[in-house]
C-alpha positions as CSV (number, residue, x, y, z in Angstrom):
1,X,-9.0,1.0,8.2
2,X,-6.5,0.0,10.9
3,X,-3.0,-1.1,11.0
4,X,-4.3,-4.0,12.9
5,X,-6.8,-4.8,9.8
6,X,-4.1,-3.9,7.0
7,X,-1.8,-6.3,9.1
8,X,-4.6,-8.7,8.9
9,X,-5.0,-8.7,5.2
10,X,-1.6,-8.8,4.6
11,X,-1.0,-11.9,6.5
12,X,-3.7,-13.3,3.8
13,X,-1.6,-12.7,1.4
14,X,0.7,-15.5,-0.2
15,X,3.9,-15.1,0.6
16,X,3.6,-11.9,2.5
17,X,6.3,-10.9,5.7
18,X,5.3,-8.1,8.0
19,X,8.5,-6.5,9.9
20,X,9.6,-3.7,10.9
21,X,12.3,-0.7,10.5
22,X,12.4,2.2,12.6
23,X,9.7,1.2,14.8
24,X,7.5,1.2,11.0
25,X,5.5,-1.9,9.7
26,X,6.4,-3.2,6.2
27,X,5.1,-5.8,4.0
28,X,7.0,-7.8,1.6
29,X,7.1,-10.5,-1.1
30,X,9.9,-12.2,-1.2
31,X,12.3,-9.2,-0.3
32,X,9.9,-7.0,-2.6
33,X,8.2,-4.4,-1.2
34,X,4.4,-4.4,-1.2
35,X,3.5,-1.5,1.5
36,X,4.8,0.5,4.1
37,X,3.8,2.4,6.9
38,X,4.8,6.0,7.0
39,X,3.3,7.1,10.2
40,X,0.0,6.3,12.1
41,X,-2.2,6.5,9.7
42,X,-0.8,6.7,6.1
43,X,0.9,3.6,3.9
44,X,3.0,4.0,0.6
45,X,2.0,1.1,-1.7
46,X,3.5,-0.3,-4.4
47,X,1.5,0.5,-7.4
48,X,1.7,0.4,-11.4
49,X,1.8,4.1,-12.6
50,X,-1.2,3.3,-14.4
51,X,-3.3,1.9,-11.6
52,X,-2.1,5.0,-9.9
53,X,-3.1,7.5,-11.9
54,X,-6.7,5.6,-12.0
55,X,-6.8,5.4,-8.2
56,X,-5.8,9.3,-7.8
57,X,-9.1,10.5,-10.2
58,X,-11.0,7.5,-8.5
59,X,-10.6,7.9,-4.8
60,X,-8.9,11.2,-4.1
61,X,-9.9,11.1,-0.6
62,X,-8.2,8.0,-0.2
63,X,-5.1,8.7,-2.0
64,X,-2.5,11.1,-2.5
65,X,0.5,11.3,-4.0
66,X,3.5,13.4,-2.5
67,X,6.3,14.7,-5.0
68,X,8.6,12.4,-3.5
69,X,6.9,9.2,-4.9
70,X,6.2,11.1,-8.1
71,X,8.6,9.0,-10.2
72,X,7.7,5.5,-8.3
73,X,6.0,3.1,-8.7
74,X,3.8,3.9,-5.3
75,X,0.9,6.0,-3.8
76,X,-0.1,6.8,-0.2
77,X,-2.9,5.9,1.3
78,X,-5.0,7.9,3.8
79,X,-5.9,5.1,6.5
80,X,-8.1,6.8,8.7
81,X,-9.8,8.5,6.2
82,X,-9.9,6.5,3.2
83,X,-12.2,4.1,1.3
84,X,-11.1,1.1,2.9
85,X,-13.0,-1.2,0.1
86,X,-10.4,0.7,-2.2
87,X,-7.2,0.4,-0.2
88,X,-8.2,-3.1,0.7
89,X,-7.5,-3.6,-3.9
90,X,-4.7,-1.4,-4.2
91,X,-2.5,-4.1,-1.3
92,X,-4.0,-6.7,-3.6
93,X,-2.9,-5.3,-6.7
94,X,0.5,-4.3,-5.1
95,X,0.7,-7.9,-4.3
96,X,0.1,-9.5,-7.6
97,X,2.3,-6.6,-9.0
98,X,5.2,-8.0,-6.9
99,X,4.8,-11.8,-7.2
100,X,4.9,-11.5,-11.6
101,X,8.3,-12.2,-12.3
């Protein structure tokens, strides 16, 4: 997967802003953040701790999850690398995490 195709599917989304900060894309709902870029070809995404700990046994080529997001609710995804089926659900679930009130 691409930024340009995560972009994409992101602008499917609902409610969905893509800017930037530091030269980085983010996604957000409504000021809440959905994903982020960290550099060229990881993004942290919002994620339940459950859903993460299922995505981490699941698709651990795909995801990782450094000891600085340990006690958030995120994982990083490997872009260029990844299962883009399974990244392609866990912005989807990130979104419908973000737009429950």
């Amino acid at each position: 997967m691409k930024l340009s195709d995560l972009s994409r599917l992101m602008a499917a989304l609902e409610g969905v802003n893509e800017g930037r900060q530091e030269g980085l894309l983010n996604w957000r709902y409504r000021g809440r953040l959905v994903a982020r870029q960290l550099d060229g070809t990881h993004v942290v995404i919002r994620s339940s701790f459950d859903a993460r700990d299922l995505l981490l046994r699941s698709f651990p080529e795909t995801f990782i999850l450094p000891t600085r997001f340990a006690g958030h609710m995120m994982i990083v995804a490997d872009l260029q690398h990844g299962d883009d089926d399974a990244i392609e659900e866990a912005v989807i679930e990130a979104w419908k995490l973000q737009t429950r009130p």
